[in-house]
N, C-alpha and C positions, 0 to 999 in steps of 0.2 A: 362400451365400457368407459367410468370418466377418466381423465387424466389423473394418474398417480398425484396426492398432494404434496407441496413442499415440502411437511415434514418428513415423509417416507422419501421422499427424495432426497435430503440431506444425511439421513442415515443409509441411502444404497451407494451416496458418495466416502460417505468416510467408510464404512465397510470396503473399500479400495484401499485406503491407506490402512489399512487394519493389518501389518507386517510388525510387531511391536508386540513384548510381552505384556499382561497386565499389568502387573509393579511399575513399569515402564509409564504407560499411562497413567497411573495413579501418582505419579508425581511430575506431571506436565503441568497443571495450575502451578505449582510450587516452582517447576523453572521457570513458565513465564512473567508469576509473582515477583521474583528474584530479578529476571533480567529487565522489569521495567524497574524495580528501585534504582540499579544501577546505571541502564541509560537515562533515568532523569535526574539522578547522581550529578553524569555528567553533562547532560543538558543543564542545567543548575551552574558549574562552573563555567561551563561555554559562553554563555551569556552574558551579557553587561547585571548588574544588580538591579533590582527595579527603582531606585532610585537614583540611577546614573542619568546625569542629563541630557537628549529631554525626557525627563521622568514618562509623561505620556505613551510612548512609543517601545518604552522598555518596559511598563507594566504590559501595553496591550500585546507586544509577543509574547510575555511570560501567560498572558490570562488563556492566547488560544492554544499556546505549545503545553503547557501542565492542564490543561481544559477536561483531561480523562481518555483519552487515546489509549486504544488497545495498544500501538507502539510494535505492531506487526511486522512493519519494515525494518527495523531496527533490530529486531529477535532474529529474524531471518537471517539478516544480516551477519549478527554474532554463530548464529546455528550453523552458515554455510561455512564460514571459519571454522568452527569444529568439524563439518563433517570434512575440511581438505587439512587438518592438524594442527592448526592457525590457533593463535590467544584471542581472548575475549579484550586487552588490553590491544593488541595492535587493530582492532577492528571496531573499537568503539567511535573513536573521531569519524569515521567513515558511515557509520550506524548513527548517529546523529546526525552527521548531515543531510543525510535523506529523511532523516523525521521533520529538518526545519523547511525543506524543501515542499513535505506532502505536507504542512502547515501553512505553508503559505498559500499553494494550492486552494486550500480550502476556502482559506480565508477568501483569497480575490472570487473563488468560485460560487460564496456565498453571496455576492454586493449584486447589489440590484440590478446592476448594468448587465449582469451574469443571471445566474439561479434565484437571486431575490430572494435567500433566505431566509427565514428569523432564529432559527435554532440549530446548533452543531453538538453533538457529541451530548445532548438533553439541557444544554447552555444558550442563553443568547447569542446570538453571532457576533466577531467582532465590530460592523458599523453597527451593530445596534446598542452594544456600549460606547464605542471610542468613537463614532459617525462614521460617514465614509472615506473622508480623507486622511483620518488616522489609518483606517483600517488597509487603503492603498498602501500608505507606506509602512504600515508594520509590516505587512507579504512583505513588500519590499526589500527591507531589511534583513527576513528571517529567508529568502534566496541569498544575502547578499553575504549573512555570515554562516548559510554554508558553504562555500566556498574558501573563507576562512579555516572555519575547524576542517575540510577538506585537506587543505596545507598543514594540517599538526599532525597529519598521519605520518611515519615514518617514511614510507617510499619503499620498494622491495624492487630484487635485482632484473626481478622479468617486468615489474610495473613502475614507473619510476612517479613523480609526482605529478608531470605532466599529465600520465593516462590514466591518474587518478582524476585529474580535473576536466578530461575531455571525458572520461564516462561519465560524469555526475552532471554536465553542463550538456552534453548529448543528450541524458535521460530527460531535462526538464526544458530543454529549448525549440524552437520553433518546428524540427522535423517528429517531434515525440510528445511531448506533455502540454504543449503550446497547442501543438497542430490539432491534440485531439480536442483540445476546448474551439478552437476555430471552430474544427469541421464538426462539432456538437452544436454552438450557437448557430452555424448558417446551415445546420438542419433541422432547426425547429421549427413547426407546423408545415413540412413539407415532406413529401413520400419520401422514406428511405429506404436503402434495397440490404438484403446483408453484409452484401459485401462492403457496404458503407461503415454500416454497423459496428463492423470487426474492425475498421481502420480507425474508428474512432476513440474501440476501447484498447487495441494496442497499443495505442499511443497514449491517450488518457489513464489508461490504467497500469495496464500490462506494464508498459517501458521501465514504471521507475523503482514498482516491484521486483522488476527482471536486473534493475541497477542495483536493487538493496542488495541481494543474493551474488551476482557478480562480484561486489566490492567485499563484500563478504570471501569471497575466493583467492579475489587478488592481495587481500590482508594478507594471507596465509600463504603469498609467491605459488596458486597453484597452477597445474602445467595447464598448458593449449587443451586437452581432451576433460580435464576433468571441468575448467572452466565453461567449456562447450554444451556440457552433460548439464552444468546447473545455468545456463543460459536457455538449455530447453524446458527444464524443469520449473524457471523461475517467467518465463512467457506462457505456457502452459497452468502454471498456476494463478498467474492470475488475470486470466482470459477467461478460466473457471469461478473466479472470485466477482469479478465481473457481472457473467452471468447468474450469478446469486444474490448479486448484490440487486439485480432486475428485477428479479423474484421475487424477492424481500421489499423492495418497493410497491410490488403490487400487490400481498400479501400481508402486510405485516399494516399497524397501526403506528402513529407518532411517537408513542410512548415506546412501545417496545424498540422502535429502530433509533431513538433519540434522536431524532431530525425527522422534520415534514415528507409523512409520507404519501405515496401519490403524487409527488411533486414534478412528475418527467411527464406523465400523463398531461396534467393539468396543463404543464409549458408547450403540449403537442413534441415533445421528442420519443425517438425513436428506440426502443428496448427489444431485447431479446423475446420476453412475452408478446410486446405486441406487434412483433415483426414474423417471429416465429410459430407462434400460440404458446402455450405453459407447457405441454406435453412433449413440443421439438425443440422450447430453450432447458427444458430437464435434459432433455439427451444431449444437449450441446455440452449440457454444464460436467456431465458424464463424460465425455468424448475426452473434455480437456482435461478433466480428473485423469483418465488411465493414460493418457501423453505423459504429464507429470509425473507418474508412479513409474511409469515406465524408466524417463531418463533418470532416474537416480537409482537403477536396476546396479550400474559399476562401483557404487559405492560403498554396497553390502548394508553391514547395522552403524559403517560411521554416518551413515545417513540418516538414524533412527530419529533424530531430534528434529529433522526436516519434516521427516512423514508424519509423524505425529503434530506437528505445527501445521503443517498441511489440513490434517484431518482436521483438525482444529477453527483453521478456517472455514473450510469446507463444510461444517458442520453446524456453522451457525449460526444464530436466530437474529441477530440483529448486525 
């Protein structure tokens, strides 16, 4: 019998998160519509203008940060605030900085020295407009002022500012976002085992999704156990996002994914499909699906905007 195709497979994943009335569903584009006007609202303020000097470097953060980004991190972010009773106001400084953080991300992850990309998000990459030495230091920058908007969050009584700035500088620094780009370049064209694998998208992936949703918690002062429960939920999800994201690489075309697809193959790195086959990274991507669903069992329906986000991701094509 062949292996279940990706598309039945993205549908027996969201069919997991499927705890949600219809009506419910049918105005999830409409929150997500809403909540990316409003974080690039505030992304928009955050920012220097694009002509503040030197103009160069504040056009090219503005061109890859407003570039079209689903802005997943940032949704999460405000979502896990509501599901622990928390404003969409005290979680937004926090919900941007992790958008400027997985922009930057990309950015350096695009430069030749790295992935050698030429297209993000169905755009040129930034060194392929600004070169590469703009595009160095725009990442640069757009690490350096989130840590800035980091500091305009207010501070709450169980989180004070500090462990706001050690979660966010944890999630992107050498043991976590750094390490997985390491241990991803010095495993290319060489056997990798799974256990590699998983340490690489922990860290590259997992960590600063699992940072978005965290901060997301701590906006909202919440206690030790519920933070725990979305600390499972937000590692589990996207260890699952990960694993689709593999999928969708080896499946899917340039156009549909908006960036060069085939591109981990071609580099000789190490993916889920080609480490596991297609049929045991579908069950993986399952496995971390019902982990996820699972931890947010304590939440009841204030969680519904999680799950439904979830399925969301979980669901889809590019």
């Amino acid at each position: 019998m062949p292996p279940p195709s990706p598309g039945r497979t993205f549908c027996f994943l969201a069919s997991l998160f499927r705890c949600i009335n219809a009506p419910f569903v049918s105005t999830l584009k409409d929150y997500i519509h809403s909540r990316c006007k409003r974080v690039d609202a505030a992304l928009d303020r955050f920012l220097p203008p694009a002509s503040t000097k030197p103009p160069t470097v504040h056009r090219a953060m503005r061109y890859s940060l407003f570039a079209g980004g689903k802005r997943l991190r940032p949704i999460l972010c405000l979502a896990a605030a509501e599901a622990c009773g928390g404003s969409e106001a005290n979680a937004m400084p926090l919900a941007c900085a992790v958008e400027c953080i997985h922009t930057y991300s990309l950015i350096h992850d695009d430069l030749p020295c790295m992935d050698d990309d030429d297209f993000r998000r169905g755009k040129p990459t930034s060194h392929k407009v600004f070169g590469e030495g703009v595009a160095v230091l725009t990442g640069d920058a757009l690490l350096t002022i989130a840590f800035e908007i980091t500091a305009k969050a207010k501070g709450w009584r169980r989180y004070s500012h500090a462990a706001l700035v050690r979660e966010v500088a944890g999630a992107s620094g050498s043991l976590y976002l750094i390490a997985g780009q390491v241990a991803d370049l010095e495993g290319e064209g060489k056997k990798t085992s799974h256990k590699q694998l998983v340490y690489i998208h922990e860290r590259k992936t997992s960590a600063l999704l699992t940072c978005s949703i965290r901060l997301g918690a701590m906006s909202a002062n919440a206690p030790a156990a519920k933070l725990r429960a979305l600390t499972k939920f937000g590692y589990n999800l996207g260890m699952a996002f990960q694993v689709i994201d593999d999928i969708l690489d080896a499946t899917k075309t340039s156009k549909e994914l908006g960036k060069t697809a085939g591109k981990d193959a071609k580099a000789g790195k190490a993916t889920y499909p080609s480490i596991l086959g297609m049929k045991r990274a579908e069950a993986e991507a399952a496995r971390y699906t019902h982990a996820a669903n699972s931890a947010l069992k304590p939440f009841g329906r204030k969680a519904a905007r999680l799950r439904a986000l979830a399925d969301y991701l979980l669901n889809r094509q590019n």
